[in-house]
N, C-alpha and C positions, 0 to 999 in steps of 0.2 A: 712446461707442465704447470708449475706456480700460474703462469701471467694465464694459464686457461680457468685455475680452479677462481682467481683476483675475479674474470671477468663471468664467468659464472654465476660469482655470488653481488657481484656489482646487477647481476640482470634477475635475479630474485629479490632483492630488494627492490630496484623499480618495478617489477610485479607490483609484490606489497603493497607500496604507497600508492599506484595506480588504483590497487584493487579499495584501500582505505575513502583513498577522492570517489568510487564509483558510489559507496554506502550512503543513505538518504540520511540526512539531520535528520534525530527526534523531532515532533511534533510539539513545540512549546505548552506547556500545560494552560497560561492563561487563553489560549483560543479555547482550549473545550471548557473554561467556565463562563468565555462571549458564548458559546454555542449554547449551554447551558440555560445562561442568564436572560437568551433570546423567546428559550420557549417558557420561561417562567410564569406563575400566573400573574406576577405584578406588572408582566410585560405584558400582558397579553388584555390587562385594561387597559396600557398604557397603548397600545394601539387600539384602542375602541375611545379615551378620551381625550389623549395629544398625538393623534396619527402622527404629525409632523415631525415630533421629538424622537418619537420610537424607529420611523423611515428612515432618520439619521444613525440611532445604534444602527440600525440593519444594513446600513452603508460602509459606517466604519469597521464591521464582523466582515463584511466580505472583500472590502480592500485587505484586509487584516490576512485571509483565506487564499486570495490571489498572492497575495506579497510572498506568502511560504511557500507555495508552490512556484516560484521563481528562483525560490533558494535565499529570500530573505530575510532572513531571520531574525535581523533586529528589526527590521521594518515592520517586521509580522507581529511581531512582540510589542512595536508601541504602539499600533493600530488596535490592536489589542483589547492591550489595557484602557486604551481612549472610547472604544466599542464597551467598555465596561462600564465606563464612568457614565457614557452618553445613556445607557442602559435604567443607570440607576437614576440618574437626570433626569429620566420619562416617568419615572415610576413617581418619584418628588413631585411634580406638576402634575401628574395623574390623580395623587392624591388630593393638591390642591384643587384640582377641578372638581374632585368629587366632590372634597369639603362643602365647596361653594355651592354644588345642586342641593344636597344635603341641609344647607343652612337657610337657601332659597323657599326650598319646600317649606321648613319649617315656619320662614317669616311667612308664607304667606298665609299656612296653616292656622296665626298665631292671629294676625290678622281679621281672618273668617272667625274663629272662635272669640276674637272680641266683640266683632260687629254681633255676632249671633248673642252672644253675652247679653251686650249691652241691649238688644230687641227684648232678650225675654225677661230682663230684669223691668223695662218698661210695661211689657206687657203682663206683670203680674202685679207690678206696682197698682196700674189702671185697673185691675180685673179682682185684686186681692178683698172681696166683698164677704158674703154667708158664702160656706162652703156649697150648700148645695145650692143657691142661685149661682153660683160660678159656674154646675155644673150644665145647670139648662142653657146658660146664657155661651158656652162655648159651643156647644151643641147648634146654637143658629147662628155663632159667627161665622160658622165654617162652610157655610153655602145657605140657596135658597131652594131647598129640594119641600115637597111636601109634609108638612107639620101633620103628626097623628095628634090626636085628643089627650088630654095629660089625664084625665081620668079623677077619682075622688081620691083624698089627701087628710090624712090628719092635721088637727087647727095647729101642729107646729111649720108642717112640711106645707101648708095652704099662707102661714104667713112667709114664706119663703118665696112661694110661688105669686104674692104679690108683690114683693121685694124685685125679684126677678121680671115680674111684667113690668113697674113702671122702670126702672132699668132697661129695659128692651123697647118700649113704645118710644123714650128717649134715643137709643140711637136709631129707632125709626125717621123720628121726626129728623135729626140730624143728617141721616141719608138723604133725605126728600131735600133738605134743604141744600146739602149740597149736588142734589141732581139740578135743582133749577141756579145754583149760580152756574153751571157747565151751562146748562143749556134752559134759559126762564120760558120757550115756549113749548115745553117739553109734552106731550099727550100723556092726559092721567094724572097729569101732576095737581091740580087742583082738585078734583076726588079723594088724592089719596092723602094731601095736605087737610083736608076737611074731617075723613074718617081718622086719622089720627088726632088732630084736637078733639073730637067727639070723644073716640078710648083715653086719653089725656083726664080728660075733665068726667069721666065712669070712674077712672080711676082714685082718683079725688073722693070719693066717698067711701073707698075700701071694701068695692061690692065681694060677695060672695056666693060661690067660688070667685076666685080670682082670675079675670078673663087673658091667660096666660098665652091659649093658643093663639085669640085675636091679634093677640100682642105680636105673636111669632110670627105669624102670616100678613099681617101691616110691615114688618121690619124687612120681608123678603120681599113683598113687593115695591115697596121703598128702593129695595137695593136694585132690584129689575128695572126703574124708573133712572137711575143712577147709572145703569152700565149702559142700556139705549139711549141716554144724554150726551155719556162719552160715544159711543161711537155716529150718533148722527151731529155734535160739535164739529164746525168746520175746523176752528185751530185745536183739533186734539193734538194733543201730544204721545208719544211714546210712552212704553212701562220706563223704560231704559233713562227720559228724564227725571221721574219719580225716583229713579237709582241716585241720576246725580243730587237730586235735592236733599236725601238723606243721607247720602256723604258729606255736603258741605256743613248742613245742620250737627254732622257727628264731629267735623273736623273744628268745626267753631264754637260750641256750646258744652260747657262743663255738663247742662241738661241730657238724659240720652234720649232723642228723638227716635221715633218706632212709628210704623206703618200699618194703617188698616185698612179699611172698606173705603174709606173715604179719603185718603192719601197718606200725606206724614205728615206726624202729628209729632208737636214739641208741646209739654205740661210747665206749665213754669207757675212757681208755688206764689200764693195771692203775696206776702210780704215780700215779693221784688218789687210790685208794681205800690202797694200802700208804703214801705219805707223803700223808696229809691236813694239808690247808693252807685259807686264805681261800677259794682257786679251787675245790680240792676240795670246801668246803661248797659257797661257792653253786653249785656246779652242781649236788650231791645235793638241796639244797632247791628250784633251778630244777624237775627234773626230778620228785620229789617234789610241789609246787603243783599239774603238769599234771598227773599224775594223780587227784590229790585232787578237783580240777577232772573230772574223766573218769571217776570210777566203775566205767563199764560194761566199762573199757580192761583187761583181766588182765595183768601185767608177767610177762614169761616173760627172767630173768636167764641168760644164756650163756655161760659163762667157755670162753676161749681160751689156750691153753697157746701157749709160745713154744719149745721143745726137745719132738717128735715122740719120745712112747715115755719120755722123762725124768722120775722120780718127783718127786721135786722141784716140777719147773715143771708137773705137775700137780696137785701139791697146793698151791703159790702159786695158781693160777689157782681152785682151786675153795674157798680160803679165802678170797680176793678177791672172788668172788660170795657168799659167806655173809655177808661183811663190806658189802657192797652193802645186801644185804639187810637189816640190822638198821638200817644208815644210816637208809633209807625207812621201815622200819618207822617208827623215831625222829623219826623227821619227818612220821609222820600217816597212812601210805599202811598199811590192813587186812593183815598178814601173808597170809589166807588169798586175798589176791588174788597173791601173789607164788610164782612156780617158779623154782628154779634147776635147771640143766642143765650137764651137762661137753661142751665140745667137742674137748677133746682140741688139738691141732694140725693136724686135717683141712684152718683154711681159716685158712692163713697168710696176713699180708696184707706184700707187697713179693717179691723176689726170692727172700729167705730166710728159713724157717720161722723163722732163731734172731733176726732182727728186733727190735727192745724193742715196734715198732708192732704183734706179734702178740700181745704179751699183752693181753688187752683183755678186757672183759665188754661186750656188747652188749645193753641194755636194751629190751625190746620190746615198746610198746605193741600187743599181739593185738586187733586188729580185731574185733569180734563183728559187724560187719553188711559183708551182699556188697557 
């Protein structure tokens, strides 16, 4: 009776244990903070900018997943945690990717906002004259659409308006002249080189009114004369070279080179050229390279007098451009690619024609293609 109840309790006990072996292991906690950390949102850039990093946590979570439902438990457990780490791995370089787009954008943001910078500061420098001749005279740089009649002016607003005319008959003629270095057998170019000296020398006596519209309507068709040069020029060039020339001019010259009607245009103040120095070279030799480099570019030299009507500081100013010129010559650039032009005191730059920032020669790379 003993040896029945011995073996009884010997066959409830192996029950038990059998029944203990049948019960599943708990599920290790670090799998649900893999499963967790897989839909997180740090992951979920990290597969949109290191697919490859994040593919690997997702590889280590599901060996991790297979291993426990084998019954492996430690295996499950350091797949795991390595699924964890690989996790946070993606999310590291995720960030650093962004960083990099981040900082990318901004250099090149940083970039445009100098060049644009540097354009407008050129461009106010050259244009910073009477307020309200700034106003007319922006007015017609911005195309050549039909000029209305300016109409009668009080004798402040009238000497303004002749401020502004010979100002604008000037980059007339300067248009004209760089339409025939593109192209010297250009149709119309010799009428409109004519009626320009004629308003030139009207203007010369300070008539009244002030022949302001003629002036607008000489400068637009000047510019018209200028763009049908560029496109029937057999070696026109591209807009996209006038890109590179004012990049290299911006990369080489303390100067900020800036672009208008007639190409790009470098200002270099008359004492580089009257006290030559170190600076003074290399900026003749900077300037000089890019066009050796540029060929197809005609340099149209423009001396600016500082005293309006002053013999003197017309003859500084247009010994200054002769002096220019042999600089360039000197330094490789084809004389017969090179014009000088007088501009007198028309386009003063600051408040006052007598300025030292008005003596200036304006070097101009002429565009040959629209």
């Amino acid at each position: 009776m003993s040896r029945a109840r011995s073996a009884l309790a010997l066959l409830s006990l192996a029950i038990s244990v059998a029944s203990i072996a049948c019960v599943a292991p708990p599920r290790p906690p670090v799998l649900a903070d893999a499963e967790r950390a897989s839909h997180s949102p740090a992951s979920a850039e990290a597969a949109k900018l290191v697919p490859q990093a994040f593919s690997r946590a997702e590889q280590l979570r599901s060996q991790a997943d297979e291993a426990f439902a084998r019954g492996e438990i430690s295996a499950a457990t350091i797949l795991a945690e390595r699924a964890l780490a690989a996790y946070e791995h993606a999310a590291v370089l995720a960030e650093i990717a962004r960083a990099i787009k981040v900082t990318e954008a901004a250099r090149q943001q940083l970039m445009k906002s100098e060049d644009e910078l540097r354009a407008l500061d050129a461009e106010q420098a050259r244009l910073a004259a009477d307020a309200e001749a700034l106003e007319v005279r922006i007015k017609v740089l911005k195309d050549a659409e039909p000029v209305a009649g300016a109409g009668r002016a009080d004798p402040a607003r009238e000497a303004a308006r002749l401020s502004a005319a010979r100002a604008i008959i000037l980059d007339a003629r300067l248009l004209c002249v760089s339409a025939r270095l593109v192209d010297a057998k250009a149709a119309g170019m010799d009428e409109a080189e004519a009626d320009v000296q004629k308003l030139e020398t009207s203007l010369a006596s300070a008539p009244k009114p002030a022949p302001i519209d003629d002036a607008r309507r000489l400068r637009a068709r000047c510019l018209a004369l200028l763009t049908a040069a560029r496109r029937a020029a057999s070696s026109a060039a591209s807009s996209g070279a006038s890109d590179v020339v004012l990049s290299d001019l911006s990369s080489k010259l303390s100067l900020a080179p800036y672009r208008d009607d007639r190409g790009v245009v470098v200002a270099v103040p008359g004492e580089l050229v009257t006290k030559p120095g170190d600076r003074s070279k290399a900026a003749i030799s900077a300037v000089a390279g890019v066009a050796n480099a540029h060929p197809e570019f005609p340099l149209l030299l423009v001396s600016h007098a500082r005293e309006p009507g002053a013999a003197a500081d017309l003859a500084r100013a247009r010994a200054n451009a002769d002096a220019l010129g042999k600089m360039l010559t000197a330094a490789g650039v084809k004389a017969d690619r090179i014009r000088a032009e007088q501009a007198g005191a028309a386009q003063p730059v600051g408040s006052s024609s007598k300025t030292n920032t008005s003596e200036r020669i304006e070097i101009v790379f002429v565009s040959p293609g629209t």
